[in-house]
RODO-2510 file (C-alpha; in nm, 4 decimals, decimal comma):
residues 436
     n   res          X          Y          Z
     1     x     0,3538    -2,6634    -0,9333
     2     x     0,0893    -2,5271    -1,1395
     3     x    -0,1108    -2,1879    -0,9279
     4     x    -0,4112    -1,9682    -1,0642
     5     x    -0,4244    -1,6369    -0,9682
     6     x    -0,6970    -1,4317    -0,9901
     7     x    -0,7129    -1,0682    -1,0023
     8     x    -0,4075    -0,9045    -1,1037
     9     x    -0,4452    -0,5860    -0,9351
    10     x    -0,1245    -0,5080    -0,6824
    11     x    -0,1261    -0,8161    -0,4897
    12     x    -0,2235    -1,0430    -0,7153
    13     x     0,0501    -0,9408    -0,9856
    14     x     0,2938    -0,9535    -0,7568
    15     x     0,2230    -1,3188    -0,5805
    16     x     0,1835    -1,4336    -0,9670
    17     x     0,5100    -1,2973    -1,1164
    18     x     0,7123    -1,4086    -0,8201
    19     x     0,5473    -1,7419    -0,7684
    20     x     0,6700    -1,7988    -1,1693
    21     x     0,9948    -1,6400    -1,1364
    22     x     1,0619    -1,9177    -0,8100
    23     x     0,9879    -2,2065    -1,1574
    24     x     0,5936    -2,2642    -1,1066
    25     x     0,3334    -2,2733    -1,3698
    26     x     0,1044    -1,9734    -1,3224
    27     x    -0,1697    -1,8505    -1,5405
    28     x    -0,3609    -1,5385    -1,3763
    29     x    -0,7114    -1,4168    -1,4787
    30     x    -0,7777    -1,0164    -1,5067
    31     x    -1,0380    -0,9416    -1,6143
    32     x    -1,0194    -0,5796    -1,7009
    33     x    -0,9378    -0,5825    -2,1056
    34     x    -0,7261    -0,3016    -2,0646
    35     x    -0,4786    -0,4120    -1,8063
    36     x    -0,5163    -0,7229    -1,9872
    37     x    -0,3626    -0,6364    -2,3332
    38     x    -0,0845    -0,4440    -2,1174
    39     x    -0,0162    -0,7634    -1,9048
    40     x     0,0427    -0,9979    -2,2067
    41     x     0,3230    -0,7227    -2,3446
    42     x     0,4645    -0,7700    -2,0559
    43     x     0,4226    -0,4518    -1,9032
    44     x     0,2527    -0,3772    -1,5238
    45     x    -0,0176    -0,1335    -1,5268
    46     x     0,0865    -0,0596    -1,2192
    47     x     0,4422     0,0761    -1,1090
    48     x     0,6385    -0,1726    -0,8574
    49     x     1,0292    -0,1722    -0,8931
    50     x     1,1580    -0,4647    -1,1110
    51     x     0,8176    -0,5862    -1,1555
    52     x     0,8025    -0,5640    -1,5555
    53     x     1,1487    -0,6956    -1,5585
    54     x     0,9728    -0,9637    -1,3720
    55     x     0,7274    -1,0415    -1,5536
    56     x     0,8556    -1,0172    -1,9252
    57     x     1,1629    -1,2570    -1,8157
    58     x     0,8803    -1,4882    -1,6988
    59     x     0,6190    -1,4951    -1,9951
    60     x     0,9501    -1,5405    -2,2391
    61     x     1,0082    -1,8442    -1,9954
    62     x     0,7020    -1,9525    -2,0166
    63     x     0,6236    -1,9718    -1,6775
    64     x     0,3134    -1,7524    -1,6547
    65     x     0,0297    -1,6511    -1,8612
    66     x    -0,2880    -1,4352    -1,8476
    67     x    -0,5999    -1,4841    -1,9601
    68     x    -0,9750    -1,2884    -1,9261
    69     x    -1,1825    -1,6476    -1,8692
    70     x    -1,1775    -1,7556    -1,5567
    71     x    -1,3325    -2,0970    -1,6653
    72     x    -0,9637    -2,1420    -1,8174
    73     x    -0,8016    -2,0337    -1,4780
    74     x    -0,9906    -2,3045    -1,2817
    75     x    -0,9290    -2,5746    -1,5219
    76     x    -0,5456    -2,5118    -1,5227
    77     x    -0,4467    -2,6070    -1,1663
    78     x    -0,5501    -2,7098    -0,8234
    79     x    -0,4277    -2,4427    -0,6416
    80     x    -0,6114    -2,1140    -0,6757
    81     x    -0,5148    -1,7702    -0,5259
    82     x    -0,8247    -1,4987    -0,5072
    83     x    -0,6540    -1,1505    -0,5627
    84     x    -0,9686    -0,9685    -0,6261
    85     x    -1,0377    -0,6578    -0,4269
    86     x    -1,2241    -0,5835    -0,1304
    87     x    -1,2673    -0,1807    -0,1714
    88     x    -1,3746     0,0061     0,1638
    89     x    -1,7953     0,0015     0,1802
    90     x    -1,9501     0,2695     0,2910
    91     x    -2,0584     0,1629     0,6215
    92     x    -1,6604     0,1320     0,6675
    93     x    -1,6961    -0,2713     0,5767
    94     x    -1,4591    -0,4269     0,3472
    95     x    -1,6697    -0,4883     0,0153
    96     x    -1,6544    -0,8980    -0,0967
    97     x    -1,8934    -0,8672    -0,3728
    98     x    -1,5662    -0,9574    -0,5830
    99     x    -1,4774    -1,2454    -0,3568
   100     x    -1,8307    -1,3531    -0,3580
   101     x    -1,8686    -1,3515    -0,7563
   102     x    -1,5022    -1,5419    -0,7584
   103     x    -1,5615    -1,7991    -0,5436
   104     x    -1,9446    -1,8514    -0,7281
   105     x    -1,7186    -1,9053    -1,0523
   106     x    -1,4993    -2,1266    -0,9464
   107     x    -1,7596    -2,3421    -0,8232
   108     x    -1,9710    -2,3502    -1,1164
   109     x    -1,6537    -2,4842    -1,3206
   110     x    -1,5121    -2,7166    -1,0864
   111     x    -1,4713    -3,0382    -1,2014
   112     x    -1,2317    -3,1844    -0,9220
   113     x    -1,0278    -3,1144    -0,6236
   114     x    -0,9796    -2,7326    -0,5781
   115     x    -0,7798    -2,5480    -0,2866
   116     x    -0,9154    -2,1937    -0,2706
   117     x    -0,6825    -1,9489    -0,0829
   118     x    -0,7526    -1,6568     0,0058
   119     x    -0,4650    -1,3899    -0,0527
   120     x    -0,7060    -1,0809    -0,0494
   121     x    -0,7214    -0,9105     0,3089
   122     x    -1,0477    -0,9948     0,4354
   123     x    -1,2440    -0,9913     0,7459
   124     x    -1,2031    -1,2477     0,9871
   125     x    -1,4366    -1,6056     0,9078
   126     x    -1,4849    -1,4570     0,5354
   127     x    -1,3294    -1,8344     0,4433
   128     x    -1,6658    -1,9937     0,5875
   129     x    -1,8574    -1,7660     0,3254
   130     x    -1,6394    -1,8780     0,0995
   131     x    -1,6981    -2,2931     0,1858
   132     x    -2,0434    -2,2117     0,1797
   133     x    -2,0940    -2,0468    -0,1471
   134     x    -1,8734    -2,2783    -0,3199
   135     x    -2,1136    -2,5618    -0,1633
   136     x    -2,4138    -2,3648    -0,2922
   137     x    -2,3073    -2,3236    -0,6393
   138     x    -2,1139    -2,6365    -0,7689
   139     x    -2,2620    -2,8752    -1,0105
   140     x    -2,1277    -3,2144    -0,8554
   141     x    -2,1948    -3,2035    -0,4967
   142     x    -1,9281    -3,5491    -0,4204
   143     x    -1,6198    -3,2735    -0,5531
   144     x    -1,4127    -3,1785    -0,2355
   145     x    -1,2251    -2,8838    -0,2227
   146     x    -1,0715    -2,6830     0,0522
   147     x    -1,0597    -2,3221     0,1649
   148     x    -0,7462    -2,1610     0,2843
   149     x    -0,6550    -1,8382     0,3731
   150     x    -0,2786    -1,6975     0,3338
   151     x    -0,2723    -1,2994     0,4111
   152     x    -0,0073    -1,0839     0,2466
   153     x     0,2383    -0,8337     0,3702
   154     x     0,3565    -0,6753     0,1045
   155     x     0,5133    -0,2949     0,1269
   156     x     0,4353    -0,0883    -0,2045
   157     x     0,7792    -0,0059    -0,3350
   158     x     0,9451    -0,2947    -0,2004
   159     x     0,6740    -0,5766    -0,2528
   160     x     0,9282    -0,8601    -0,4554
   161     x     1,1523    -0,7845    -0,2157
   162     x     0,8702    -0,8592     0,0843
   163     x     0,7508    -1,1689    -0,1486
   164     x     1,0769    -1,3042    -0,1319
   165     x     1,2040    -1,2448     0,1650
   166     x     0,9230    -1,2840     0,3987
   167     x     0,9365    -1,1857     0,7695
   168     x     0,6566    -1,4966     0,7856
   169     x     0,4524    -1,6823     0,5855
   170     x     0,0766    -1,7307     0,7456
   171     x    -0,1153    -2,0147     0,6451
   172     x    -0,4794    -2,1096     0,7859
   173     x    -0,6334    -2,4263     0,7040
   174     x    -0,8622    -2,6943     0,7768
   175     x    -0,7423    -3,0092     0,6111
   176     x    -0,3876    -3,1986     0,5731
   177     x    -0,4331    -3,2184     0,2432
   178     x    -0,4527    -2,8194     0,2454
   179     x    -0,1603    -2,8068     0,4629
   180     x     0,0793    -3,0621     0,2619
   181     x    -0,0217    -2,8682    -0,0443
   182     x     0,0878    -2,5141     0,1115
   183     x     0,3733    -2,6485     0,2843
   184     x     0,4638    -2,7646    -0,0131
   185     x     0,3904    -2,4501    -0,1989
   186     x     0,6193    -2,2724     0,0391
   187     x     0,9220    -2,5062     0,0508
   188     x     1,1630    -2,2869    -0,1657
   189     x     1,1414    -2,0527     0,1568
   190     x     1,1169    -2,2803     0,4300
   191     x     1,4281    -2,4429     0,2810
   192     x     1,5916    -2,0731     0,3348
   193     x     1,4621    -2,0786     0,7017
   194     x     1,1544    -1,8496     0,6416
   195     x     0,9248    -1,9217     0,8980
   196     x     0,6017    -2,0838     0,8522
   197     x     0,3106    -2,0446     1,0656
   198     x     0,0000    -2,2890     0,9681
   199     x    -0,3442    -2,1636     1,2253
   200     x    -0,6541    -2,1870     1,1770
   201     x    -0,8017    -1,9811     0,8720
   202     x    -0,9821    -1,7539     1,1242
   203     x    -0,6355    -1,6719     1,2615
   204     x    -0,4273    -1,5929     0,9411
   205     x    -0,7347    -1,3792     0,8123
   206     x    -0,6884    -1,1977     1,1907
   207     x    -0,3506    -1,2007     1,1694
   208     x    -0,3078    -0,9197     0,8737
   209     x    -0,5558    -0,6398     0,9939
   210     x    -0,4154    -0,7068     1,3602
   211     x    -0,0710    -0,6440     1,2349
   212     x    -0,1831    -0,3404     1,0067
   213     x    -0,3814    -0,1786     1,2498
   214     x    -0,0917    -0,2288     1,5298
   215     x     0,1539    -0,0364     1,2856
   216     x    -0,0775     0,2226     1,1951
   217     x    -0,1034     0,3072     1,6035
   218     x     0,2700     0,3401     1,5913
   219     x     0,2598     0,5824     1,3726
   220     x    -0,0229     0,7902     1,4912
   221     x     0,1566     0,7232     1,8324
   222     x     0,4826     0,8807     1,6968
   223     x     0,3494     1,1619     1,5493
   224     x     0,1775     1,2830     1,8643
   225     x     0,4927     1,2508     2,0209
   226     x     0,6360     1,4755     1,7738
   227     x     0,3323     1,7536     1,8634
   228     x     0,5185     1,7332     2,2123
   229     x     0,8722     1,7987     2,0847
   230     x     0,7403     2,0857     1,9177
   231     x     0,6301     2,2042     2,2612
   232     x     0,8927     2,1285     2,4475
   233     x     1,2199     2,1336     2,2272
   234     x     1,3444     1,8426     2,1745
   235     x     1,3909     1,6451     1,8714
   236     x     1,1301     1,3274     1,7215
   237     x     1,4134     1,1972     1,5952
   238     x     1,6255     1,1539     1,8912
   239     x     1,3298     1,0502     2,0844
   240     x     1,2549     0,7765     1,7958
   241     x     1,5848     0,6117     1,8049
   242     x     1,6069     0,6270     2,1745
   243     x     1,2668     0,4409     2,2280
   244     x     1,3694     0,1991     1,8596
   245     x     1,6402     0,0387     2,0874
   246     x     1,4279    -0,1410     2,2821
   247     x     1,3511    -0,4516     2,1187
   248     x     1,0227    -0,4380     2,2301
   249     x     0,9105    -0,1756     2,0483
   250     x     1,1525    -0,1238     1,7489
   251     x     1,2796     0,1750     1,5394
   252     x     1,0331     0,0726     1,2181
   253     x     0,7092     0,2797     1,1850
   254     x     0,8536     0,5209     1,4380
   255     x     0,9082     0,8369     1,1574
   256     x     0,6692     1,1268     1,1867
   257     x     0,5437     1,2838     0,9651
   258     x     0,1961     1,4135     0,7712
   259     x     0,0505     0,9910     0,8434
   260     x    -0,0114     0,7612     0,6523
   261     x    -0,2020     0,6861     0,3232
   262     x    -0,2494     0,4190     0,1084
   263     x    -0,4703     0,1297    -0,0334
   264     x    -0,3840    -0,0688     0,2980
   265     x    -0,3742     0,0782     0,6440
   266     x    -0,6329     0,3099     0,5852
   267     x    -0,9181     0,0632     0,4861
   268     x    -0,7549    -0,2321     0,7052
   269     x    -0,8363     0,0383     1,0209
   270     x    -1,1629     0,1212     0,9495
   271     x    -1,2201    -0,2136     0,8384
   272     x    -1,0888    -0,3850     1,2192
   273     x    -1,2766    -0,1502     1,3897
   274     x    -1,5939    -0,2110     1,1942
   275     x    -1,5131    -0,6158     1,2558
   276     x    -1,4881    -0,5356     1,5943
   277     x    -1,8413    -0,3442     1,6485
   278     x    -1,9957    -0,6505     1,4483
   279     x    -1,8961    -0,8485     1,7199
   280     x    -1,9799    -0,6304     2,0292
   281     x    -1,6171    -0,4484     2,0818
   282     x    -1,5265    -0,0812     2,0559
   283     x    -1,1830    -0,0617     1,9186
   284     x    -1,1658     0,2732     2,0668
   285     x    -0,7850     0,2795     2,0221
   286     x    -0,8170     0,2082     1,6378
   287     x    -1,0788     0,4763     1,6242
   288     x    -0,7819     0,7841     1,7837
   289     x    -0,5498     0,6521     1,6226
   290     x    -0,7478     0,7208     1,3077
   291     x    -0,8317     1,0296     1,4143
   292     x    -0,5181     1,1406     1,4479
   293     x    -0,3892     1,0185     1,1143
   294     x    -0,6671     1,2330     0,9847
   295     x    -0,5555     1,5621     1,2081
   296     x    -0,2217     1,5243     1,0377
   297     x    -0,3151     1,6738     0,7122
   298     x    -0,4759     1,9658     0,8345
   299     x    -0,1645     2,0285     1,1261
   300     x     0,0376     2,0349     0,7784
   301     x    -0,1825     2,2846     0,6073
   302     x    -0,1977     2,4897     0,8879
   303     x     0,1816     2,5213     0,9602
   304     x     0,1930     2,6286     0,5780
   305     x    -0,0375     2,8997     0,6369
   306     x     0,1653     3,0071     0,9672
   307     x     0,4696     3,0427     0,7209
   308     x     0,3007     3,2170     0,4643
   309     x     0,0286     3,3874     0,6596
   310     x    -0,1412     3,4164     0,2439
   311     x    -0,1167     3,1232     0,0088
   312     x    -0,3261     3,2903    -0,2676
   313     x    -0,1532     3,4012    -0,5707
   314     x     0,1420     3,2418    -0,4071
   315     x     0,3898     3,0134    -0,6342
   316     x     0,4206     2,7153    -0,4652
   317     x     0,6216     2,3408    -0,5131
   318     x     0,4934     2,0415    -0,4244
   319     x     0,7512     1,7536    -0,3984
   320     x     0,5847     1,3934    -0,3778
   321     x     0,1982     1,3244    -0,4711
   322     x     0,2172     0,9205    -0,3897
   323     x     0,1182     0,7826    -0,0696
   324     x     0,5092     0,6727    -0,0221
   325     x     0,8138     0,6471    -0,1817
   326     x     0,8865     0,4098    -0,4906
   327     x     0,5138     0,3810    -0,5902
   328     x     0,2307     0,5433    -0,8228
   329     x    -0,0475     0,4946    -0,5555
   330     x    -0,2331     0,7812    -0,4843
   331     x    -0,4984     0,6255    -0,2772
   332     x    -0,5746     0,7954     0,0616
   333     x    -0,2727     1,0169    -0,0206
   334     x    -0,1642     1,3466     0,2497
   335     x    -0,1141     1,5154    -0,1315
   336     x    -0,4659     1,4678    -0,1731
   337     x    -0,6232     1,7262     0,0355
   338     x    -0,3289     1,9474     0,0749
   339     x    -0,2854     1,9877    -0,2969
   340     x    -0,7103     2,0281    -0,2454
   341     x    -0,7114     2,2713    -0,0038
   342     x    -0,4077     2,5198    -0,1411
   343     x    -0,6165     2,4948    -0,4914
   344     x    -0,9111     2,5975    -0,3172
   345     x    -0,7201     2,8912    -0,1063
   346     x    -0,5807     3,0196    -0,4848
   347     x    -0,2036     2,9413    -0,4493
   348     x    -0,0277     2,8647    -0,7647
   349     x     0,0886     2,4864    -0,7309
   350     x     0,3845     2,3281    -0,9598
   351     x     0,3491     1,9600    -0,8808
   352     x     0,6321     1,7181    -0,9157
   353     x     0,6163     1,3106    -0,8306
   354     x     0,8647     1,0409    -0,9838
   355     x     0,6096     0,8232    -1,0561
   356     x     0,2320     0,9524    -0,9561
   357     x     0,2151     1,2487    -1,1721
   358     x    -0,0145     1,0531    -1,4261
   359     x    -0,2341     0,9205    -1,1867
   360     x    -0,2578     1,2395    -0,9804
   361     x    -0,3850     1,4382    -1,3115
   362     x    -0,6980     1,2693    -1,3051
   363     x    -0,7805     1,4005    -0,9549
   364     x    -0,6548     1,7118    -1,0816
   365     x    -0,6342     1,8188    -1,4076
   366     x    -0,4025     2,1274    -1,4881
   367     x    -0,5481     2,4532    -1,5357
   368     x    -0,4149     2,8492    -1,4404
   369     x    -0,2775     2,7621    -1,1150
   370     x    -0,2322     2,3941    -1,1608
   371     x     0,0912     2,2788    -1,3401
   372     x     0,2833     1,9760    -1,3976
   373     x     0,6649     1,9896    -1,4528
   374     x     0,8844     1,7077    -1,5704
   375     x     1,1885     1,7914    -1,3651
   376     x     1,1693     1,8666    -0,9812
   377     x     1,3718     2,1647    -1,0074
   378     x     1,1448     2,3596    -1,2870
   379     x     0,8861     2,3313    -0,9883
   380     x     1,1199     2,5394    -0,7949
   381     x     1,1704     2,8412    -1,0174
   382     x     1,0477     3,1727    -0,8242
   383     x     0,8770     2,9107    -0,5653
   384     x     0,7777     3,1356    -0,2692
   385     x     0,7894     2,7531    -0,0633
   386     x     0,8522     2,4044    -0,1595
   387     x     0,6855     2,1527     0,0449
   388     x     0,8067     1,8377     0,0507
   389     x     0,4859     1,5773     0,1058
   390     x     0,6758     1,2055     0,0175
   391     x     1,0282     1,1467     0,0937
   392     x     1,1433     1,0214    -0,2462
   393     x     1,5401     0,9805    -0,2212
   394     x     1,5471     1,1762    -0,5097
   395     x     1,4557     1,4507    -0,2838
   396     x     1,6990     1,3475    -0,0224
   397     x     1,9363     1,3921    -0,2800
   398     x     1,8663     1,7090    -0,4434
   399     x     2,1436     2,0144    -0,5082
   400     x     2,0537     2,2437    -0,2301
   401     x     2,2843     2,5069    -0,3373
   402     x     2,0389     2,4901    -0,6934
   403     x     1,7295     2,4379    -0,4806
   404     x     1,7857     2,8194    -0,3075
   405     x     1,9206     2,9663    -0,6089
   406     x     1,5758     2,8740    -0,8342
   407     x     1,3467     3,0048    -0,5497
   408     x     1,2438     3,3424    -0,4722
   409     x     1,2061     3,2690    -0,0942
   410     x     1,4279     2,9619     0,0769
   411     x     1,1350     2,8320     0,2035
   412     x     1,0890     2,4736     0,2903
   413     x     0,8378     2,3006     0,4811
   414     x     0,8825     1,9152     0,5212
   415     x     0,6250     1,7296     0,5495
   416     x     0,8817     1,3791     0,5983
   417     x     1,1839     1,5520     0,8051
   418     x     1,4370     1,4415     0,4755
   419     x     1,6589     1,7099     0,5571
   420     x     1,9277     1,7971     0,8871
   421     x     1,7550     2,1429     1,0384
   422     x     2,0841     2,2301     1,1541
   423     x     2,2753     2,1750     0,7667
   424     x     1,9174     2,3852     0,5462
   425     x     2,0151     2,6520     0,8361
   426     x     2,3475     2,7015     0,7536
   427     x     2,2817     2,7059     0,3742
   428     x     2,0635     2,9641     0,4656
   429     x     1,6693     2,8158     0,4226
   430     x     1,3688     2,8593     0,6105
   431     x     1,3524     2,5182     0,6999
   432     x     1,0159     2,3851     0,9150
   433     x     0,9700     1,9814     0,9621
   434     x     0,7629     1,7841     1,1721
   435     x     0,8925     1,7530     1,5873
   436     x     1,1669     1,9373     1,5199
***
C-alpha cells in the first residue's frame, strides 16, 4: 500500500519507517530543511533505538522517501497520516494550528479520494474540524474523502518495539470504505492476533488522553504511597509488587520516583482536563494528580538539601538529564529544575546523560560551575553526592566499588530507587531513595 506521512517529528518518523519496513510505499513530508537533509542520509534527528538502522535499510529498499512539498505527499497515495504537532497552548489547550494548516493543504491539492487519519493526539471531535476545513478549502466540491482518527501509543525508548507489537490498534471512522481501507492497513498485525478496535472517531481520539491521563494517576498515586513508607517504614517496593498482583491494577506504572516528564503525559493531562472544563466537568482528579507530579521535584530538591544541609560550592554529579531511559527528550524533564535550582543555589554540577547531553546544553550552557563530562565516572571524581535523576541501565550497572573510590563523600541520592539500600549499605554509601 502506498501511505503519506506528514510531519516527521517522533511519531510521525516512527509510524513512517515501520509502516515501510512491514513492505509499504511511504513518502513523508517534513518540512523543516534541516531535519530534512538529515532524513534523506538516513539519519533520525531524533534518538530512538534501531530507528536509523530502520530507516537507512528502508530508503536503500526503496520503500520510503521524504520530501519538503506537501503537494507531492498528497498526490502520492490515498492514505494520509497527519504527524504534525499539537504543542501545549497557553491556556493549557492542545495547539492545532499545525493540524489546521495540514488539513487546509491537503484540501487545496486534492484531486480524488483522500482518507485523512489522524495519528497526532488531539482533543476529542478535532476530526469534525478537520471534515469541515477540508470541505471549506477544496477546489472540486463532488471529491469525497474521509476523516479517520488512529491514536498512538508509543513509549520513547521502545517506540518500534510498541509499533510492532501493539497492545491495540484504535481505529475511529465513519465510512466502510474508511474501515476496509484501515483494516486493511492493519492486516500484517491482525494476522498476528493484534487486536483491532474500530469506534467512532470521537472514541479513538478519547481513547489516548483517557489512557495517558489514567497512567499518569498511577504514578502520582504511587509516589504518594511512597511519602507514606517513608513515614511509616516500610518499603514502595514491596508495597508495589504486592498491590501489581492483582490483575486489576497491575505492576506497570507502579515505580516511584521524582514523576514523570515528557512530551506526552504532561501536555495529554493538562490537555484532558482543559477538554473537560470546555465541556462543563472538573477533572479534579487530573488536576492532584498533576499537582503532585509537580511536588515531586521540589520533595527531591529538598531531600538533597537535608543531606547536604549547603549545596553551594559543593561538587556535585548528576546521572540522567532525559525524561526516561533510552531517549534524548528533555521535554518537561525532573533534570530540568533540579539541575535549575542547584545552579541557582551555587553547587558545582558535572552532568552526565547517554544520550541528552546535547540537547540539555542548550538549556544550559557550561560555564564555572556547569560541566559536561563524556564518561559517567569523570562526573564522580571528588563528587561530595551523585544523584541519580533517570534510571539508565548503564547506571544500574555501574562499578560501585569505582563509584566510592572517585568520590570524596559516598553519597548517593536516587531519584529512581536503581540500587538495593541494603547492598550501597554494606559497600559502605550514604544511600537515600524514594519510599525506602
Amino acid at each position: 500500500m502506498k501511505i503519506t506521512v506528514i510531519g516527521a517529528g517522533y511519531v510521525g518518523l516512527v509510524t513512517a519507517a515501520c509502516f515501510a519496513d512491514l513492505g509499504n510505499e511511504v513518502l513523508c513530508v517534513e518540512k523543516v530543511s534541516s531535519k530534512l537533509e538529515k532524513l534523506c542520509r538516513g539519519i533520525s534527528p531524533i534518538y530512538e533505538p534501531g530507528l536509523s538502522e530502520m530507516l537507512q535499510r528502508n530508503i536503500k529498499e526503496g520503500r520510503i522517501q521524504f520530501t519538503d512539498r506537501i503537494e507531492e505527499g498528497v498526490r502520492f497515495s490515498d492514505v494520509i497520516f497527519l504527524c504534525v504537532g499539537t504543542p501545549q497552548g497557553e491556556d493549557g489547550k492542545a495547539d492545532l494550528s499545525q493540524v489546521e494548516e495540514a488539513s487546509r493543504q491537503i484540501a487545496q491539492n486534492m484531486t480524488d479520494y483522500k482518507l485523512i487519519i489522524e495519528k497526532s493526539t488531539v482533543p476529542v471531535n478535532t476530526h469534525q474540524w478537520v471534515k469541515k476545513t477540508v470541505k471549506r478549502y477544496i477546489k472540486d466540491k463532488s471529491i469525497d474523502f474521509d476523516v479517520a482518527s488512529n491514536p498512538e501509543f508509543l513509549r520513547e525508548g521502545s517506540a518500534i518495539y510498541d509499533f510492532m507489537n501493539p497492545d491495540r490498534i484504535v481505529v475511529g471512522v465513519e465510512s466502510e470504505r474508511a474501515r476496509k481501507i484501515m483494516e486493511e492497513l492493519y492486516r500484517p498485525f491482525t494476522e498476528k492476533g493484534f487486536p483491532l478496535l474500530i469506534t467512532t472517531p470521537a472514541a479513538a481520539e478519547l481513547i489516548k488522553h483517557a489512557s495517558n491521563s489514567f497512567l499518569a494517576m498511577k504514578i502520582s498515586y504511587i509516589n504518594m504511597i511512597a511519602d507514606l513508607c517513608e513515614k511509616v517504614g516500610a518499603d514502595i517496593n514491596e508495597v508495589a509488587d504486592g498491590m501489581g498482583y492483582d490483575k486489576r491494577i497491575g505492576r506497570d506504572f507502579l515505580n516511584a520516583g521524582i514523576g514523570y516528564g515528557g512530551s506526552c503525559f504532561p501536555k495529554d493531562v493538562q490537555a484532558f482536563i482543559k477538554i473537560a472544563e470546555d465541556h462543563g466537568l472538573d477533572f479534579g482528579l487530573l488536576k492532584e494528580t498533576e499537582k503532585i507530579n509537580r511536588s515531586r521535584r521540589r520533595k527531591f530538591l529538598d531531600r538533597i538539601e537535608d543531606v547536604l544541609w549547603i549545596s553551594k560550592d559543593k561538587n556535585i554529579a548528576v546521572w540522567g538529564l532525559a525524561f526516561k531511559p533510552n531517549t534524548d527528550d528533555i521535554r518537561e524533564a525532573p533534570s530540568i529544575d533540579i539541575v535549575r535550582e542547584l545552579d541557582r543555589l551555587g553547587a558545582n554540577l558535572r552532568l552526565y546523560d547517554p544520550k541528552a547531553m546535547e540537547n540539555f546544553r542548550y538549556l544550559f550552557p557550561e560555564k564555572e560551575n556547569i560541566s559536561y563530562v563524556e564518561d559517567m565516572y569523570d562526573a564522580l571524581k571528588d563528587a561530595d553526592a551523585l544523584l541519580i535523576i533517570t534510571e539508565w541501565d548503564q547506571f544500574k550497572n555501574a562499578d560501585l566499588d569505582r563509584v566510592k573510590q572517585l568520590m570524596r563523600l559516598p553519597i548517593v541520592i536516587d531519584g529512581r530507587n536503581v540500587y538495593d539500600p541494603k547492598m550501597m549499605k554494606e559497600k559502605g554509601f550514604e544511600y537515600y531513595s524514594i519510599g525506602r
